[in-house]
C-alpha positions as CSV (number, residue, x, y, z in Angstrom):
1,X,-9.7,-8.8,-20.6
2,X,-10.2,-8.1,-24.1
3,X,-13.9,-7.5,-24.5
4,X,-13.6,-5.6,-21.0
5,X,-10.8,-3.2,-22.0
6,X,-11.7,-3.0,-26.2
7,X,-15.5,-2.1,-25.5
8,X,-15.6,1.7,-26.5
9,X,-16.9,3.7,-23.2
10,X,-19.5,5.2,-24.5
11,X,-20.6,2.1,-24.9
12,X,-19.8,0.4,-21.5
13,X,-22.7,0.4,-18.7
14,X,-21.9,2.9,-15.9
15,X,-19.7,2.1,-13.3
16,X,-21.2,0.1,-10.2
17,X,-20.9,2.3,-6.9
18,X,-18.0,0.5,-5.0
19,X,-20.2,0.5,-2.1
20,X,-21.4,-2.3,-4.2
21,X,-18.5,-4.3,-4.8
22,X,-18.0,-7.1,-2.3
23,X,-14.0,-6.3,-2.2
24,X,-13.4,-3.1,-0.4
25,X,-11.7,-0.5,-2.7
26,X,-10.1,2.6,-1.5
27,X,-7.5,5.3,-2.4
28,X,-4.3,7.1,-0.2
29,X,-5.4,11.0,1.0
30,X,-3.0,14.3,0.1
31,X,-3.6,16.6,2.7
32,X,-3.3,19.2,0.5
33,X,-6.6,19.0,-1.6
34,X,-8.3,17.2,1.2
35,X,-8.4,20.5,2.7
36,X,-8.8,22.8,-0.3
37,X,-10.6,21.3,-3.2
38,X,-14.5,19.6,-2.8
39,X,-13.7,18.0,-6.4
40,X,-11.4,15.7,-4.4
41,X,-12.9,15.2,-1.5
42,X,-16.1,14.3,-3.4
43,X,-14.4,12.0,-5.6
44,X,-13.0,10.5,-2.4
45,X,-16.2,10.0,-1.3
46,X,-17.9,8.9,-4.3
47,X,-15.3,5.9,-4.8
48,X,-13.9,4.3,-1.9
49,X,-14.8,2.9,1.1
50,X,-11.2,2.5,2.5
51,X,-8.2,5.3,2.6
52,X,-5.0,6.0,3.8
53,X,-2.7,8.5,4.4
54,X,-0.1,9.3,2.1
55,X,1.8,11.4,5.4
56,X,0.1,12.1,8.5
57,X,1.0,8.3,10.5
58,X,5.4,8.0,9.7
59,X,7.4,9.1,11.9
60,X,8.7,12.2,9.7
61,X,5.1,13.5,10.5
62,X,4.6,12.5,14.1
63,X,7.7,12.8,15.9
64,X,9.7,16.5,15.1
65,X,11.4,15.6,18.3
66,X,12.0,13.0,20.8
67,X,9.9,14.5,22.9
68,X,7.3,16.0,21.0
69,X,3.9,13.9,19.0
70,X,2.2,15.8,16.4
71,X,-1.4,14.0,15.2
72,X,-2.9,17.0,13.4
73,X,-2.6,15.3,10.4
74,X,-3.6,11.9,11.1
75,X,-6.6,13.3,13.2
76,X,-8.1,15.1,10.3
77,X,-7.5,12.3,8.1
78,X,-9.6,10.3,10.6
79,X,-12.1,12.9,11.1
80,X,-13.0,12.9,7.2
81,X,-12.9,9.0,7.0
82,X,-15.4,9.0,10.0
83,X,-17.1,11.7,8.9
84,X,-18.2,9.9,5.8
85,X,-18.3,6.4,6.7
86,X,-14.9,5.6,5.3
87,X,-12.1,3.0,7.0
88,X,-8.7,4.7,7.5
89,X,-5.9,2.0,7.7
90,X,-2.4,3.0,9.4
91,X,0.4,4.1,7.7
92,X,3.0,3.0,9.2
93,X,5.1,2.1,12.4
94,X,8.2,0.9,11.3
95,X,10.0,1.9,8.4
96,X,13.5,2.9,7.1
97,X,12.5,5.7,5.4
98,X,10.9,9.1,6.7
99,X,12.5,9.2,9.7
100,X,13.3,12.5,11.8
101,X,17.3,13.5,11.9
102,X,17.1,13.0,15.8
103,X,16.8,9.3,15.1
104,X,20.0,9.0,14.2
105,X,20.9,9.7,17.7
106,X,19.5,5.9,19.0
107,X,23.0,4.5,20.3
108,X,22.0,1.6,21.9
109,X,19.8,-1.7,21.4
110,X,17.9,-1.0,24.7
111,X,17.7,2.6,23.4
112,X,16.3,1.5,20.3
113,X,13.8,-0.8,21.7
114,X,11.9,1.9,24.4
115,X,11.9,4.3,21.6
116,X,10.2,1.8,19.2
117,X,7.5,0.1,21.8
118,X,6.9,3.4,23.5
119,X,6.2,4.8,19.7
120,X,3.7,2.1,18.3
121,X,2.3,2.0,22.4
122,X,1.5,5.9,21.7
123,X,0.5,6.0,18.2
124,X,-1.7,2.5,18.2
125,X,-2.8,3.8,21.8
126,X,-4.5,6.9,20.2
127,X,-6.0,5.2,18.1
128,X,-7.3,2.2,19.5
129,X,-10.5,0.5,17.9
130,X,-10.4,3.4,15.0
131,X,-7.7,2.3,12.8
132,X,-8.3,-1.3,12.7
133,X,-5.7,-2.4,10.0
134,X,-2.0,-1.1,10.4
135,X,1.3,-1.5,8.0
136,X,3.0,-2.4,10.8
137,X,6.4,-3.0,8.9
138,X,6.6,-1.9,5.6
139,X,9.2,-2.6,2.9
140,X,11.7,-4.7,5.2
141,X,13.2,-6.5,2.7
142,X,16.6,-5.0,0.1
143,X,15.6,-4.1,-2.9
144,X,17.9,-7.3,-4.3
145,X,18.6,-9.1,-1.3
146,X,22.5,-10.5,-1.0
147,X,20.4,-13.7,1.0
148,X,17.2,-15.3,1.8
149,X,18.0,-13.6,5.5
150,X,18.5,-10.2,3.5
151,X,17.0,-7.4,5.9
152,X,17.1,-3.7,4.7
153,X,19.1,-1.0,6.8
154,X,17.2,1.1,8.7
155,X,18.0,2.3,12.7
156,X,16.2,-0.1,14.0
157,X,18.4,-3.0,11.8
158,X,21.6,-1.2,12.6
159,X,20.6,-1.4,16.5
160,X,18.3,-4.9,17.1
161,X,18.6,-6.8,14.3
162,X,16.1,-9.0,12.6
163,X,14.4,-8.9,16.0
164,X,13.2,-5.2,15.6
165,X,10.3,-6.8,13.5
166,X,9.0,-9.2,15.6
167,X,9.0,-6.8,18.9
168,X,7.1,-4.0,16.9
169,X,4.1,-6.6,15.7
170,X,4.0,-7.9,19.5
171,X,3.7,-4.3,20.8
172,X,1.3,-3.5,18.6
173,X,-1.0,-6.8,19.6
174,X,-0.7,-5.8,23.0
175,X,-1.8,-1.9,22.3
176,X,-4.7,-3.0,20.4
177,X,-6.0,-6.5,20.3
178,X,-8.4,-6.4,17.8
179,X,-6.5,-4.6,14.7
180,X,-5.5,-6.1,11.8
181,X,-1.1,-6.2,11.6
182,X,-0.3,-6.1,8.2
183,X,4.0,-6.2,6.5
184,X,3.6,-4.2,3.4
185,X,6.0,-4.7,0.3
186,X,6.8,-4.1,-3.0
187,X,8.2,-5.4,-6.2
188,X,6.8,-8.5,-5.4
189,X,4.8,-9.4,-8.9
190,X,7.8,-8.7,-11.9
191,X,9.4,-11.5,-14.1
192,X,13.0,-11.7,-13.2
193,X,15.9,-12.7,-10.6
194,X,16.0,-9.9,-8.6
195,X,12.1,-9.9,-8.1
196,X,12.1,-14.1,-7.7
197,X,15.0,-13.2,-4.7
198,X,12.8,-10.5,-2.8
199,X,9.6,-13.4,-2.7
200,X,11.5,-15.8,-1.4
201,X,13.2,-13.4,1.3
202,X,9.6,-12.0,2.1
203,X,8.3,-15.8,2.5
204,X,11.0,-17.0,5.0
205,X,10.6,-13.6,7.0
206,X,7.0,-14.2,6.9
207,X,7.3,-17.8,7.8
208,X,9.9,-17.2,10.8
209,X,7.6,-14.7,12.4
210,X,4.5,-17.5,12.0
211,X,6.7,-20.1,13.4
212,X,7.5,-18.4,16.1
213,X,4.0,-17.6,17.2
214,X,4.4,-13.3,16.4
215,X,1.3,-11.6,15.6
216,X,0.5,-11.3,12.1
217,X,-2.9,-11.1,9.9
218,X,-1.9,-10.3,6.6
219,X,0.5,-9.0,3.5
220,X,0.2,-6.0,1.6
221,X,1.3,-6.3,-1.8
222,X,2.0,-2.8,-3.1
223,X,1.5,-2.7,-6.3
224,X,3.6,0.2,-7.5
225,X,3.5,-1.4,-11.5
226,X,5.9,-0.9,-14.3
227,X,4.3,-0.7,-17.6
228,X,7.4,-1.7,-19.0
229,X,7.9,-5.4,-16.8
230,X,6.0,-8.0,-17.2
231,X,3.8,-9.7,-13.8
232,X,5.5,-13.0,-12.8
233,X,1.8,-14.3,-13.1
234,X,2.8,-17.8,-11.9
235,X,5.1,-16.4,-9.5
236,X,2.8,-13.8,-7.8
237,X,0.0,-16.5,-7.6
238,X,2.6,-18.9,-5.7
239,X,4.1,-16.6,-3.6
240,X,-0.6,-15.7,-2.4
241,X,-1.2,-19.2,-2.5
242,X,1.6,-19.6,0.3
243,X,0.2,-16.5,2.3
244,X,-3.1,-17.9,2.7
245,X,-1.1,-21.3,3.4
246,X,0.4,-19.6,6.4
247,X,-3.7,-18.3,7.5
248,X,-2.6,-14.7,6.4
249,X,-4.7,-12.5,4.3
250,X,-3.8,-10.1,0.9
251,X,-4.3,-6.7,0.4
252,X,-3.5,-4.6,-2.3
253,X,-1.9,-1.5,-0.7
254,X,-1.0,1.6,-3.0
255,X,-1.5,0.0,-6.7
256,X,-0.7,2.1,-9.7
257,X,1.0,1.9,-13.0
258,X,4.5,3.9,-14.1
259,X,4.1,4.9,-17.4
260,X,6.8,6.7,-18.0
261,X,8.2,4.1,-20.9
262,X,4.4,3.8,-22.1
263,X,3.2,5.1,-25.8
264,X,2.3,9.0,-25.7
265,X,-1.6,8.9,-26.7
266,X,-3.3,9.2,-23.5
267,X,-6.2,6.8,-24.7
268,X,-3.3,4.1,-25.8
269,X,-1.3,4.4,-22.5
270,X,-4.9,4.1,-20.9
271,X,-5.4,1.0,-22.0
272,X,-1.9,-0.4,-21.4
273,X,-2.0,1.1,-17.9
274,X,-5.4,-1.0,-17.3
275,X,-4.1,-4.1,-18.8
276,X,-1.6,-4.0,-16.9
277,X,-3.1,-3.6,-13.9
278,X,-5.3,-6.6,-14.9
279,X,-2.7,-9.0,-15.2
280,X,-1.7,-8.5,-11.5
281,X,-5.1,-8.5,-10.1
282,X,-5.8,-11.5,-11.9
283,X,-2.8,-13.7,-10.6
284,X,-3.5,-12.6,-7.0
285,X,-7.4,-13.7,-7.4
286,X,-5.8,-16.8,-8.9
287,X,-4.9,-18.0,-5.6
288,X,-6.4,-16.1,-3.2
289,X,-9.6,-13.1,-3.0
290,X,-7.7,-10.1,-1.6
291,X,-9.7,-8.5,1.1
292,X,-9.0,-4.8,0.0
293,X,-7.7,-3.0,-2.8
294,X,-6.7,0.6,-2.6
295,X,-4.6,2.9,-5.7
296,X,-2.1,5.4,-4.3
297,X,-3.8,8.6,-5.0
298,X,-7.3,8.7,-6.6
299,X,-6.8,10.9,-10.0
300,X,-4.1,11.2,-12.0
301,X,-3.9,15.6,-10.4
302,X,-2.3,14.3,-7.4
303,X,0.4,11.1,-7.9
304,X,4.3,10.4,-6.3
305,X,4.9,9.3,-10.3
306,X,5.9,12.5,-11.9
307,X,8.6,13.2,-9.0
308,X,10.8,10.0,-9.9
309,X,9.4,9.0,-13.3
310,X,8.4,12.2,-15.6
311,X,8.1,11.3,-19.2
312,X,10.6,12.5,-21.2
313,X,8.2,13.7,-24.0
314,X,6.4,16.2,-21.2
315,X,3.2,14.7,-21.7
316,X,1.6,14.1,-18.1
317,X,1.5,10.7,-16.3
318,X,-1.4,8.7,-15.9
319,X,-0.8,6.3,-12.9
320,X,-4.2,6.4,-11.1
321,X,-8.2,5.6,-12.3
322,X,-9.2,8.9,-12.5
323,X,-7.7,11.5,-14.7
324,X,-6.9,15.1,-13.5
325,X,-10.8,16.2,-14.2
326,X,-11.8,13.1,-12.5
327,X,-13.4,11.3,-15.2
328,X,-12.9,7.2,-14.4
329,X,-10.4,5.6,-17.1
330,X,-10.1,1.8,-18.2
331,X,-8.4,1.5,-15.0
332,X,-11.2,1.9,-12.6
333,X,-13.2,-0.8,-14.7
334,X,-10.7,-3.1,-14.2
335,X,-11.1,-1.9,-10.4
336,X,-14.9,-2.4,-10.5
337,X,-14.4,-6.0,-12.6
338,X,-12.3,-7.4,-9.7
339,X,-14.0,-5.7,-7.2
340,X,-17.5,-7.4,-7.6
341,X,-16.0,-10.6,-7.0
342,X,-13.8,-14.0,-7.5
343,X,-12.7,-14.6,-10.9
């Protein structure tokens, strides 16, 4: 890491294309520029061979009423990804948050369970043989979960239980054979209790749904880093070694760094934001190659970060590889070093 991230970049050799690099990389879309600004749709272009919606596939998005599916967003996030031989992956089909007020109308179990089925049916139907790999449940487990069995509210919880998660992965097997179900989580990777509690609550979820024969390909590790806690190296690298144990496969789903506790100088809090970034990447390759990695947003213009974690000294964050002009940072060479292959 050292000679990778200490070599000045002027002196560094250009960046391989990631069309190159035998681990797909890819980025999530804003609608916004995607429409408006050819900087960031070329930069899009020019560095991923994956994306993913940041809006567009939740339910927020889809569903203003019961009765009502909206997929102009999704569509022309498709018709770009096509359009330029990109991979969209599905963003997602069951999740407590971004959920329409009408929702909160469900009052039963068997309520509950046409809405759901009929939901992924729809969605995955549309799109069968398109999208091939789908957070089909993201973030199901507490942020400190009370138990092993720990599963977070959300309507679905309140009205089927545990069960909700198995029925959504079997529906979405039956819409559509052949794509890829993924459970997407975060805060999976930190040093501590809290984070050592949400592993092993993620495992025997994950296991349970194996043993009882559900459909399920892989994990997506999220990757939302703090550049103030440490990775669980040893722990993260356990908790991929038993994925692979139980046949699934590892993606990294919306990585970036938080850096609002990090040093001010941009070229300083560069290089933390990269190292930090290595250290994950490198405990996941320590047990298993993950088959994609994607950052959640592609510059540093268009990032979730500043809404929940603006510095306090108003300098900008820097959360993403390429910075607001769309010049690459340390970040994306730790991208491209992974990228090209097992370590």
């Amino acid at each position: 890491m050292g000679t990778l991230l200490a070599t000045p970049a002027a002196a560094q050799p250009p960046l391989r294309s990631p069309a190159e690099w035998t681990i797909p990389f890819g980025a999530a879309l804003r609608d916004g520029p995607l429409a408006d600004e050819p900087d960031y749709r070329a930069a899009i272009v020019k560095h991923c061979r994956q994306v993913v919606g940041e809006g567009g596939l939740k339910w927020f998005d889809l569903r203003p009423s019961r009765e009502r599916f909206v997929f102009d967003q999704a569509d022309k996030q498709l018709n770009f990804a096509t359009g330029n031989g990109l991979e969209l992956r599905g963003h997602t089909l069951v999740w407590y948050g971004a959920m329409p007020d009408w929702t909160k109308t469900i009052a039963s179990a068997a309520e509950a369970e046409r809405e759901l089925v009929g939901h992924i049916e729809t969605v995955m139907g549309r799109y069968r043989g398109r999208i091939k790999s789908w957070d089909v449940i993201n973030e199901p487990i507490p942020d400190d979960p009370a138990s092993r069995s720990d599963i977070r509210p959300s309507i679905w919880q309140q009205r089927l239980g545990e069960s909700h998660i198995a029925l959504a992965l079997r529906a979405a097997a039956r819409t559509d054979p052949a794509a890829k179900l993924i459970i997407n989580e975060y805060d999976i990777e930190f040093v501590g209790d809290r984070f050592r509690r949400k592993r092993d609550a993620m495992l025997r979820l994950v296991r349970d749904l194996k043993l009882r024969n559900v459909p399920l390909h892989g994990i997506g590790l999220q990757g939302h880093l703090r550049g103030d806690l440490a990775i669980d190296r040893e722990g993260l690298s356990a908790f991929v070694s038993e994925m692979r144990a139980l046949g699934l496969e590892v993606l990294v789903t919306e990585l970036d760094v938080v850096d609002d506790r990090l040093p001010a100088p941009p070229e300083l809090r560069d290089m933390l934001v990269a190292a930090r970034a290595y250290e994950f990447l490198q405990a996941i390759h320590a047990a298993a190659r993950p088959t994609a990695v994607l950052t959640w947003g592609i510059t540093d213009k268009y990032s979730w970060v500043p809404l929940w974690f603006k510095r306090g000294d108003g300098q900008p964050n820097r959360p993403l590889p390429l910075d607001e002009a769309y010049r690459p940072k340390p970040l994306m060479r730790v991208l491209e070093h992974f990228g090209q292959g097992p370590r």
